[in-house]
Every structure is written in structure tokens, then in C-alpha cells.
DSSP file (Angstrom, degrees, kcal/mol; ACC not computed):
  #  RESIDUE AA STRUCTURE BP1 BP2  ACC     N-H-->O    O-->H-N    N-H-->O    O-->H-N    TCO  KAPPA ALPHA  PHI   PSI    X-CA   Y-CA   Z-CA
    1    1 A X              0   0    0      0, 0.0     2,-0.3     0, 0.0     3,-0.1   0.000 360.0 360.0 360.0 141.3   64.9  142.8   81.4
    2    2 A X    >>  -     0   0    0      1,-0.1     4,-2.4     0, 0.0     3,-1.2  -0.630 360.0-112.1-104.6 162.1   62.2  144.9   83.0
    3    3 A X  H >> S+     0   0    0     -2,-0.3     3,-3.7     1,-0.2     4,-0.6   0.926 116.6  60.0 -56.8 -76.8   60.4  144.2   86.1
    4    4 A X  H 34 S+     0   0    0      1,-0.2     4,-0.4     2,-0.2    -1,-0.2   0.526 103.4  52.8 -31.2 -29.9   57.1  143.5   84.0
    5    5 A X  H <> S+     0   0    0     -3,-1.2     4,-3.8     1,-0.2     5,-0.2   0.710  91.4  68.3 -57.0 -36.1   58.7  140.6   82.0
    6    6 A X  H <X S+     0   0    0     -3,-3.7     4,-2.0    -4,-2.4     5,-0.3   0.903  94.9  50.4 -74.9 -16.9   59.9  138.6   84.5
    7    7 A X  H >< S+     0   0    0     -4,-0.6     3,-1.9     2,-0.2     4,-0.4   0.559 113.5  60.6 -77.2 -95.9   56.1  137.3   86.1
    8    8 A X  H 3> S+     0   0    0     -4,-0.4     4,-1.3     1,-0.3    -2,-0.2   0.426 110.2  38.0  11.4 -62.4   55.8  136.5   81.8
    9    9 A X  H >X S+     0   0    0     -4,-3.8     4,-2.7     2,-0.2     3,-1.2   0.959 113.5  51.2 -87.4 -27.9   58.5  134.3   82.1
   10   10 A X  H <X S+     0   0    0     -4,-2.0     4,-2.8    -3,-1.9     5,-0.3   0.963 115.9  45.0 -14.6 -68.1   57.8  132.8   85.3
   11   11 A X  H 34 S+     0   0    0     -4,-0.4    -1,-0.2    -5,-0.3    -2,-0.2   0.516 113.9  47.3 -67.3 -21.6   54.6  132.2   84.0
   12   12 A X  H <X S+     0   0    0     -4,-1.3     4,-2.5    -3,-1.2    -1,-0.2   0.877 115.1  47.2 -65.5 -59.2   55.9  130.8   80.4
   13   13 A X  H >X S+     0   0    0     -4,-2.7     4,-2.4     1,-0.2     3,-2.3   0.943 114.0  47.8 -35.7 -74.5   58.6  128.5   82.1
   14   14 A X  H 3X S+     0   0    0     -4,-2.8     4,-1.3     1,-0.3    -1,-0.2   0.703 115.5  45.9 -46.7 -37.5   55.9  127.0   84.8
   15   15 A X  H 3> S+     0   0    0     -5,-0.3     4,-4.2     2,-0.1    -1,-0.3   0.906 108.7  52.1 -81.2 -29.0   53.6  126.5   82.1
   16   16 A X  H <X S+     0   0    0     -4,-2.5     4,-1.7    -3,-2.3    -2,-0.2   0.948 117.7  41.5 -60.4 -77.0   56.1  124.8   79.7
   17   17 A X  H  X S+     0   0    0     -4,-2.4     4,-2.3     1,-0.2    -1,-0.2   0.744 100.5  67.3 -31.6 -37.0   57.0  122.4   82.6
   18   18 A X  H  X S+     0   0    0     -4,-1.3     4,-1.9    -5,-0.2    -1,-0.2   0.955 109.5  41.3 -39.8 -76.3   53.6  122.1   83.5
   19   19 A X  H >X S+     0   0    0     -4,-4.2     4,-3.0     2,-0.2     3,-2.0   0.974 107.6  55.3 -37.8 -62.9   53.4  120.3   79.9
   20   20 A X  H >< S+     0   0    0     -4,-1.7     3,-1.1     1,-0.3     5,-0.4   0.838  99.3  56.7 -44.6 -71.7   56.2  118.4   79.7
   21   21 A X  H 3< S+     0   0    0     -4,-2.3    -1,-0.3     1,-0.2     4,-0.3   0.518 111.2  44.8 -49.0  -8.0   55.7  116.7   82.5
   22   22 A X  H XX S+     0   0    0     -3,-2.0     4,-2.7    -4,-1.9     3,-1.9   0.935 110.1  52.0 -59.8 -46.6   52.1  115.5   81.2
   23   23 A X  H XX S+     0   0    0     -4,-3.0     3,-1.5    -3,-1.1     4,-1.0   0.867 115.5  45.4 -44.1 -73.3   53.3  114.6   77.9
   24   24 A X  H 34 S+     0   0    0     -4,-0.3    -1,-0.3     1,-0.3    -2,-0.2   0.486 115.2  46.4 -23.0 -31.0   56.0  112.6   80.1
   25   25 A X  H <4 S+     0   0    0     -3,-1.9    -1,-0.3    -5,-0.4    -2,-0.2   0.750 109.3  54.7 -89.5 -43.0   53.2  111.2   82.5
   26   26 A X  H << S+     0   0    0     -4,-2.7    -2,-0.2    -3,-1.5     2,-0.2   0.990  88.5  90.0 -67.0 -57.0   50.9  110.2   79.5
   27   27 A X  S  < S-     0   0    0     -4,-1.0     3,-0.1    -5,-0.1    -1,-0.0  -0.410  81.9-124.7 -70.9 109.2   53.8  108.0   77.8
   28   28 A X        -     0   0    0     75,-0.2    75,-0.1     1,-0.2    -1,-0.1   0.378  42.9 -80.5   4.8 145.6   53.7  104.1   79.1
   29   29 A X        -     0   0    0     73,-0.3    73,-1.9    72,-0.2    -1,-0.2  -0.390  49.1 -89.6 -89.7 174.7   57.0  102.7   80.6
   30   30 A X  B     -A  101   0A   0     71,-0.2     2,-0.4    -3,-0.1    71,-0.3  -0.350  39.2-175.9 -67.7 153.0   59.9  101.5   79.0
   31   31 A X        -     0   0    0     69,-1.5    69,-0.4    -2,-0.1    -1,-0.1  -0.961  27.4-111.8-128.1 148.9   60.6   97.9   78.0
   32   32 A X        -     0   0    0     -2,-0.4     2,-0.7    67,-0.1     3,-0.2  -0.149  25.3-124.2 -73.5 148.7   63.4   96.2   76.5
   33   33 A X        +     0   0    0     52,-0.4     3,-0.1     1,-0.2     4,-0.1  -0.802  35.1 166.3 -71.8 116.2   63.2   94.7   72.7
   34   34 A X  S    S+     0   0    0     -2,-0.7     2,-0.3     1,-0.3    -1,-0.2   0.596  71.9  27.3 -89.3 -37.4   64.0   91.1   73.3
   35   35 A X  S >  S-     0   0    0      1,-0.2     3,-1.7    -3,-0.2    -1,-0.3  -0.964  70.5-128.1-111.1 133.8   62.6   90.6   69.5
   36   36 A X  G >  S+     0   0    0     -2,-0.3     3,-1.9     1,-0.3     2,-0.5   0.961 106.0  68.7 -32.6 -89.7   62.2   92.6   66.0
   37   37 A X  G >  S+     0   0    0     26,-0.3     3,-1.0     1,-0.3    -1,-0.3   0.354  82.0  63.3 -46.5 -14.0   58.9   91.5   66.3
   38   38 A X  G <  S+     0   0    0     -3,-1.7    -1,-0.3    -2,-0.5    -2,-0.2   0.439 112.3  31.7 -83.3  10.3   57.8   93.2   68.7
   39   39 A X  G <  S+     0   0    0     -3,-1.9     2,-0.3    23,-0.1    -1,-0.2  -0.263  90.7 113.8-146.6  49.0   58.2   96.2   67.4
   40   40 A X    <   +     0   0    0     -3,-1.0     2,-0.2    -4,-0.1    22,-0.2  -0.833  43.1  72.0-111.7 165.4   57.5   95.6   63.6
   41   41 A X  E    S-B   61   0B   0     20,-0.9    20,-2.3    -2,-0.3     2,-0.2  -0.597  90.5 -54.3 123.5 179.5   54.5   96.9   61.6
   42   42 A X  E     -B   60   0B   0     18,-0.2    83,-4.2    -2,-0.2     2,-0.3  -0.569  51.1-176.3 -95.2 147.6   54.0  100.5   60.7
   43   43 A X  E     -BC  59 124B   0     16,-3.1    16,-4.2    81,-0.2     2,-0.3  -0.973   7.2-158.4-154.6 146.7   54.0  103.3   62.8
   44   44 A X  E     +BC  58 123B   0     79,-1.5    79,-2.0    -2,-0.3    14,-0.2  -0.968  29.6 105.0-129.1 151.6   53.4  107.0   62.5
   45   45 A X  E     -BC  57 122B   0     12,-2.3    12,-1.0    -2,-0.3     2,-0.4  -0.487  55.0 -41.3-160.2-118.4   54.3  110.2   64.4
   46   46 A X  E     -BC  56 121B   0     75,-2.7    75,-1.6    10,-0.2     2,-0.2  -0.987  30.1-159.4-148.0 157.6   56.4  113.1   64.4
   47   47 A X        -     0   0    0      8,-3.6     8,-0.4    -2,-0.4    73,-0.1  -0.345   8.3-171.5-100.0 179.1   60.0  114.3   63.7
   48   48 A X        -     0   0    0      6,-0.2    71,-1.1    -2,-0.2     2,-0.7  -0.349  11.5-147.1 173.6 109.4   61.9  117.3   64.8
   49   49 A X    >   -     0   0    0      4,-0.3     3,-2.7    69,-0.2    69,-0.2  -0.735  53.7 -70.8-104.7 140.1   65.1  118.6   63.9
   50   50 A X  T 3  S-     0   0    0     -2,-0.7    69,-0.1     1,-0.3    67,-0.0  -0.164 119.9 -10.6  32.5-130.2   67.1  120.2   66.1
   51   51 A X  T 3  S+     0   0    0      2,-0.0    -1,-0.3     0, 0.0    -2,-0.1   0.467 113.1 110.8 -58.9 -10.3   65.2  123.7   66.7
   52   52 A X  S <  S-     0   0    0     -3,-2.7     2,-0.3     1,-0.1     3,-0.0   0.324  75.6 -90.7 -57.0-164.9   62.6  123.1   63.8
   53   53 A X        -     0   0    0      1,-0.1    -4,-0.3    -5,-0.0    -1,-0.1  -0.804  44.5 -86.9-128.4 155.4   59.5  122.5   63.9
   54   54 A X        -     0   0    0     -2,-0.3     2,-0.4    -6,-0.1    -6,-0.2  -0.028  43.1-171.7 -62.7 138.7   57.6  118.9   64.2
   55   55 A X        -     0   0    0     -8,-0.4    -8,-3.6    17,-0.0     2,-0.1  -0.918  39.4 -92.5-129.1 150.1   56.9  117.3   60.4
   56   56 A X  E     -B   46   0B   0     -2,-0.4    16,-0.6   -10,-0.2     2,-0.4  -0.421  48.4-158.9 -65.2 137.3   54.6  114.1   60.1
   57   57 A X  E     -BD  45  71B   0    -12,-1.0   -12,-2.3    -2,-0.1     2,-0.5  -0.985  12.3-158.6-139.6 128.1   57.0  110.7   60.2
   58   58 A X  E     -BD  44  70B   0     12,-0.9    12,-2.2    -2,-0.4     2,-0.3  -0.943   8.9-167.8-116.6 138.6   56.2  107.3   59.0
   59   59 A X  E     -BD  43  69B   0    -16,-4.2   -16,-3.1    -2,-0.5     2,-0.4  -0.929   2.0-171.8-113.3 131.5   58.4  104.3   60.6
   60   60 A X  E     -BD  42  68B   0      8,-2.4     8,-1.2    -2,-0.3     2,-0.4  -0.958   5.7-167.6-106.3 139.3   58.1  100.8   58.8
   61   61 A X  E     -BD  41  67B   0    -20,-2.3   -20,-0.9    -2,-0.4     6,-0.2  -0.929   8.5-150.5 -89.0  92.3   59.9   97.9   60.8
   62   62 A X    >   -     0   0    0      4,-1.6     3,-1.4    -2,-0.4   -23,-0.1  -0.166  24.6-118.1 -43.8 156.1   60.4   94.8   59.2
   63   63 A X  T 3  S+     0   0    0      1,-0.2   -26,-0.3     2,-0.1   -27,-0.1   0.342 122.3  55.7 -64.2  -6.7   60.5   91.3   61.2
   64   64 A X  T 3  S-     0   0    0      2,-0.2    -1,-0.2   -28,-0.1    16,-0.1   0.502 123.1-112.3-123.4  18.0   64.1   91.1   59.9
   65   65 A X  S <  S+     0   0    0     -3,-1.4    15,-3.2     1,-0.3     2,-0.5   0.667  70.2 141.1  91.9  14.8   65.0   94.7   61.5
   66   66 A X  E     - E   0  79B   0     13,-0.2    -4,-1.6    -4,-0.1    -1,-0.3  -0.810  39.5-156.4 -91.8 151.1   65.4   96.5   58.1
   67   67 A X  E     -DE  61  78B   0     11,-5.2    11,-0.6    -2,-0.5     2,-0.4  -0.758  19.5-171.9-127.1 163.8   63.7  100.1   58.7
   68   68 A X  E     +DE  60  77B   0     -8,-1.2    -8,-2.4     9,-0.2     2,-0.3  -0.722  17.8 176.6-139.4 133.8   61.9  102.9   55.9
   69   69 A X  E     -DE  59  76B   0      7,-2.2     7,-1.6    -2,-0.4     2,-0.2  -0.804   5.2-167.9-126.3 171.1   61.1  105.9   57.6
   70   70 A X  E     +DE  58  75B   0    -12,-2.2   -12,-0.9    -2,-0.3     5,-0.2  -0.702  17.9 149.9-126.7 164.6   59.6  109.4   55.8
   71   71 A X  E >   +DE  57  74B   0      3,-1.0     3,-2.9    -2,-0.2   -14,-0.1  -0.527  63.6   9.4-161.2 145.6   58.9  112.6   56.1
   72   72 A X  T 3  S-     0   0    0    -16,-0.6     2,-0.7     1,-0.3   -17,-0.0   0.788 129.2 -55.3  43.9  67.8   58.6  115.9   54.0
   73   73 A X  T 3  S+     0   0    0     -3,-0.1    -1,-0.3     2,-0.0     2,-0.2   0.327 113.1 121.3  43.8  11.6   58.9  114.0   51.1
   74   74 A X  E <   -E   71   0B   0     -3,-2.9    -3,-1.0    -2,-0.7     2,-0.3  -0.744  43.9-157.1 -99.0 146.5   62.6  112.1   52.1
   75   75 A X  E     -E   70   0B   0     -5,-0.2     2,-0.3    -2,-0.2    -5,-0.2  -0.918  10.2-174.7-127.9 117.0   62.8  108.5   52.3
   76   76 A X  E     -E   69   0B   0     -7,-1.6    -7,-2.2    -2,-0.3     2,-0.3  -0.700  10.1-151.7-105.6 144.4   65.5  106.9   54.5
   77   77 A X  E     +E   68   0B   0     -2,-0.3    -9,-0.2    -9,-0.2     2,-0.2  -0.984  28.4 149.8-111.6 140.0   66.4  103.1   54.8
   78   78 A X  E     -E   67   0B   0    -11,-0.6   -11,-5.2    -2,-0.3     2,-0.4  -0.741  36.4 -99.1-161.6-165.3   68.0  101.2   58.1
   79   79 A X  E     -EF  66  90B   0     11,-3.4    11,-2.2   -13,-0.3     2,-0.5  -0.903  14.5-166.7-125.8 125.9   68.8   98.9   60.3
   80   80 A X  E     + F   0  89B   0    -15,-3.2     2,-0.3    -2,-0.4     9,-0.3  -0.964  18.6 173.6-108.6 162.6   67.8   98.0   63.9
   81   81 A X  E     - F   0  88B   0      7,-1.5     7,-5.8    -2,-0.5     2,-0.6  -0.927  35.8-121.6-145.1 169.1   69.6   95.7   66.0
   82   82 A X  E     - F   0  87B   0     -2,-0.3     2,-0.7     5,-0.2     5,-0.2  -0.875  25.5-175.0-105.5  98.6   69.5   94.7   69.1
   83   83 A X  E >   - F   0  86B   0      3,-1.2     2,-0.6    -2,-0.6     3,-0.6  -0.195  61.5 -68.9-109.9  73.9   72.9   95.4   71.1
   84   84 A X  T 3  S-     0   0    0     -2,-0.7    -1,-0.0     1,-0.2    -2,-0.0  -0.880 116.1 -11.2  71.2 -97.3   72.6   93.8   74.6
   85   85 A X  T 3  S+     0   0    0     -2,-0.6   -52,-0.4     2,-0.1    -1,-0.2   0.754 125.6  82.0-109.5 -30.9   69.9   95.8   76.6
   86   86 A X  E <   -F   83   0B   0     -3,-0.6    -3,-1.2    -4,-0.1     2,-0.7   0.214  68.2-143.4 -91.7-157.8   69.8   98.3   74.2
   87   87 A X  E     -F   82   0B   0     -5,-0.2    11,-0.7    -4,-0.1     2,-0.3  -0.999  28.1-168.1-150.1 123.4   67.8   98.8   70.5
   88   88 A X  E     -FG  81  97B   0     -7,-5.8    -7,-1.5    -2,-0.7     2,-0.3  -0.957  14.4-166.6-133.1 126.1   69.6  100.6   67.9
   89   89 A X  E     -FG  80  96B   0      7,-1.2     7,-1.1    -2,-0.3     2,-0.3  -0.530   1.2-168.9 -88.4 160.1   68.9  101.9   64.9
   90   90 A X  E     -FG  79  95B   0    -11,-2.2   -11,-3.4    -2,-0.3     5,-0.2  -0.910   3.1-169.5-158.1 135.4   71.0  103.2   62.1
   91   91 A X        -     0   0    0      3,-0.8   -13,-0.1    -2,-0.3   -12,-0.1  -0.049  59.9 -81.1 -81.5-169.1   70.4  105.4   58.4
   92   92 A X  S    S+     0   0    0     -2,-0.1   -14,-0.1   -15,-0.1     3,-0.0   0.675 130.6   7.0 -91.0 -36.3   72.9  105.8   55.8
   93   93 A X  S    S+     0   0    0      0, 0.0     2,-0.2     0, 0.0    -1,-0.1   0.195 121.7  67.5-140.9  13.2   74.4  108.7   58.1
   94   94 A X        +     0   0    0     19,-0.0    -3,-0.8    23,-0.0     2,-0.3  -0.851  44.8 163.7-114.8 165.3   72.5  108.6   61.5
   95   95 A X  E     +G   90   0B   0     -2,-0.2    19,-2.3    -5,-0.2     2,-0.2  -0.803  11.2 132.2-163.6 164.8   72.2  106.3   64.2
   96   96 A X  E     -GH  89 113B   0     -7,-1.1    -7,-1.2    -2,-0.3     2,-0.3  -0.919  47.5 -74.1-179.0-169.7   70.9  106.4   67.9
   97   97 A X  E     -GH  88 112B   0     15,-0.8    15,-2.0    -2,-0.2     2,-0.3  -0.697  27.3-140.2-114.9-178.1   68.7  104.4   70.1
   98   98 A X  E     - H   0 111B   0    -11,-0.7     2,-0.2    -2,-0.3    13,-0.2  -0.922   2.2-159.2-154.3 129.8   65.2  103.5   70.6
   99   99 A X  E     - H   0 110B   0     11,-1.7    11,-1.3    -2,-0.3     2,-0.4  -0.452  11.5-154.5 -79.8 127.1   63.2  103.0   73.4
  100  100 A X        -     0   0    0    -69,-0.4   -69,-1.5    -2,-0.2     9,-0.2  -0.949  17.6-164.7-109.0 149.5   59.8  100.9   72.9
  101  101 A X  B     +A   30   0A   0      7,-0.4     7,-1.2    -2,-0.4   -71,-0.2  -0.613  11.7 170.9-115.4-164.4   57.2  101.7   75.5
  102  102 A X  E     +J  107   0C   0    -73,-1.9     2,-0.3     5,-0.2   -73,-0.3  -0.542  13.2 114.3 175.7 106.5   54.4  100.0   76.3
  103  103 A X  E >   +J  106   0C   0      3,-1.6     3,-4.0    -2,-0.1   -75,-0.2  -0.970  69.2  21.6-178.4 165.2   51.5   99.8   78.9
  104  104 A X  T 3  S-     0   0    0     -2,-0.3     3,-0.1     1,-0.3    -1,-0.0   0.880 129.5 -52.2  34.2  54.9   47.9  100.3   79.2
  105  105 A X  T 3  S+     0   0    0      1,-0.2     2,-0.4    -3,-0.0    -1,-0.3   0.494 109.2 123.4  51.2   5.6   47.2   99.7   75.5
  106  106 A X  E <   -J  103   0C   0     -3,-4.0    -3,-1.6    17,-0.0     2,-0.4  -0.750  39.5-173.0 -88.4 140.0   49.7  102.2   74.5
  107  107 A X  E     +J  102   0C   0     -2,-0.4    17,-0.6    -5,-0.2     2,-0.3  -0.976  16.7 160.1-112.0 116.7   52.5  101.4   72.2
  108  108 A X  E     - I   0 123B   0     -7,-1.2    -7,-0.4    -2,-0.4     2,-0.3  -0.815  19.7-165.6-131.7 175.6   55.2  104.0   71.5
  109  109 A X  E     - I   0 122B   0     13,-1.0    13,-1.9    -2,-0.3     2,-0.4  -0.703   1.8-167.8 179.3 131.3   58.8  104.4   70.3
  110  110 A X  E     -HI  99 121B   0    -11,-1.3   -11,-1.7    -2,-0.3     2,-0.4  -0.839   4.4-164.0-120.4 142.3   60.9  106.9   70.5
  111  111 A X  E     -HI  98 120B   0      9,-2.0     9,-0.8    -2,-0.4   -13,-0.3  -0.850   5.2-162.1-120.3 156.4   64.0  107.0   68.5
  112  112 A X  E     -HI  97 119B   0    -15,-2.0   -15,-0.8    -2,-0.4     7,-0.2  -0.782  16.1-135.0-126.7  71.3   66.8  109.4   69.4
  113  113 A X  E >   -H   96   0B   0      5,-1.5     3,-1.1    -2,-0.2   -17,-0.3  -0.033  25.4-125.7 -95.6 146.1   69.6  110.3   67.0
  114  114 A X  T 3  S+     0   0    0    -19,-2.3    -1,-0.2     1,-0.3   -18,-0.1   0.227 109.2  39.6 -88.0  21.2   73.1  110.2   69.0
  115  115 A X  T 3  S-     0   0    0      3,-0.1    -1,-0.3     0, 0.0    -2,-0.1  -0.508 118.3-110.7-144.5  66.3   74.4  113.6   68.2
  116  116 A X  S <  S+     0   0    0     -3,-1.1    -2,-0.1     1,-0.2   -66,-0.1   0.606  72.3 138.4 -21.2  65.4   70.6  115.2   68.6
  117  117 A X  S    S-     0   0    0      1,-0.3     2,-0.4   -68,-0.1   -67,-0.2   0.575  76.5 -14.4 -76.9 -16.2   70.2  116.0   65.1
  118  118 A X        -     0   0    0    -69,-0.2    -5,-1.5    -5,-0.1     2,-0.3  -0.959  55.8-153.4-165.6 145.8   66.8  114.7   65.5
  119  119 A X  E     - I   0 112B   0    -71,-1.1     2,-0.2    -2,-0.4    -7,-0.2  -0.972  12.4-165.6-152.8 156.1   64.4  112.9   67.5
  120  120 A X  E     - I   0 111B   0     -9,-0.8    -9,-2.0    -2,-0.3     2,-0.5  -0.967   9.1-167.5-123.4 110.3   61.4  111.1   66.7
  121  121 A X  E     +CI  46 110B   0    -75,-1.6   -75,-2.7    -2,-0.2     2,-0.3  -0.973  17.7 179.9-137.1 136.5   58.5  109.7   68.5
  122  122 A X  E     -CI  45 109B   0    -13,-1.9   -13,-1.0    -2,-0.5     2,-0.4  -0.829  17.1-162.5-126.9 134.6   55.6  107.0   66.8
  123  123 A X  E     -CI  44 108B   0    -79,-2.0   -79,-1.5    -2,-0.3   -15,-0.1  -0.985  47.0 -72.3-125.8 146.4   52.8  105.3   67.6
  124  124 A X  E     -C   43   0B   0    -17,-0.6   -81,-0.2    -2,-0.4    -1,-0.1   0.234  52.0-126.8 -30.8 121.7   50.9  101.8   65.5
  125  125 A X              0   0    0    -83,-4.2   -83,-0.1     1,-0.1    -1,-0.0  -0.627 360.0 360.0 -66.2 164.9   49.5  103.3   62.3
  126  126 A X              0   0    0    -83,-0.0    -1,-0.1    -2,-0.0    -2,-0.1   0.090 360.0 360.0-125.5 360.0   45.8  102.1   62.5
């Protein structure tokens, strides 16, 4: 690496962190599912697998915890439950959790796949 690269990456890192931690700062704290219903309805956001790149994702929840998600023309069906404090979901060959957040009129939920093939974050279609 030549001396001229490194202020470049300094300056890449510092700005990448720089983000996250808004992105992180924007997003409402967490709160626990006590009910399906509180996190049924439609919801859209984004996907991303592994190093790819983000594709548009539609989440339906049912009140009885049965899930459709999309993207890129795929349509998967699941399960949430509720397993003590945590909120799980599960596909035909995924599962992970999700976190609802919630606060200042924001609603989010970010779903997490448990061998990070993928992760997902949604907000209420309108």
C-alpha cells in the first residue's frame, strides 16, 4: 500500500462509520412482540444477501403469524412465533430472529437470518 492510499482509506473507513452510526441513530428502540398483532400488516423494505446488493422486499404478517415475503420475483411463505423474549421467524429453509422497533412514529423490523445468509429491514407499507 502506498503512502498516498492510506489518508483514502482513513477517509473511506471514517466516512463509512460516520453512516452507520446515523442509519443506527435514526432507527427507534427495540421492543419485545408480546402479540402477532402488533406487528401484522404489510410492510416493505430492503433485502441483502450476503455481499450482494440491496433488492426491494415485501413482508406480509398475518394476525395468526403466517408470513409471505418477496423479492426479485421469489415468493417465500413462514412462520413467526413468539419464543420467550424473542420473535422468530422461519422459511421453508431459513430462520432467524426479528427485532420490532418502535418510537417516535417509526415502526421498523429487522429480520436477521441465523447463519447471515441474509438480512432484511421493513417499514408499514402506506
Amino acid at each position: 500500500m502506498s503512502r498516498s492510499t492510506i489518508p483514502i482509506r482513513i477517509c473511506s473507513t471514517l466516512l463509512t462509520l460516520a453512516l452507520l452510526s446515523a442509519v443506527c441513530a435514526a432507527l427507534p428502540p427495540v421492543h419485545p412482540v408480546t402479540n402477532i398483532r402488533q406487528i401484522a400488516g404489510r410492510w416493505q423494505g430492503q433485502i441483502k444477501f450476503g455481499g450482494g446488493s440491496y433488492q426491494l422486499f415485501y413482508l406480509t404478517i398475518n394476525r395468526d403469524g403466517r408470513l409471505i415475503a418477496s423479492w426479485d420475483g421469489i415468493t417465500r411463505y413462514g412462520k413467526v412465533t413468539l419464543e420467550g423474549p424473542r420473535t422468530r421467524f422461519s422459511f421453508y429453509i431459513w430462520s432467524g430472529n426479528l427485532d420490532y422497533l418502535e418510537g417516535n412514529g417509526n415502526r421498523v423490523i429487522l429480520m436477521k437470518e441465523d447463519f447471515s445468509a441474509w438480512d432484511a429491514l421493513v417499514r408499514p407499507l402506506r
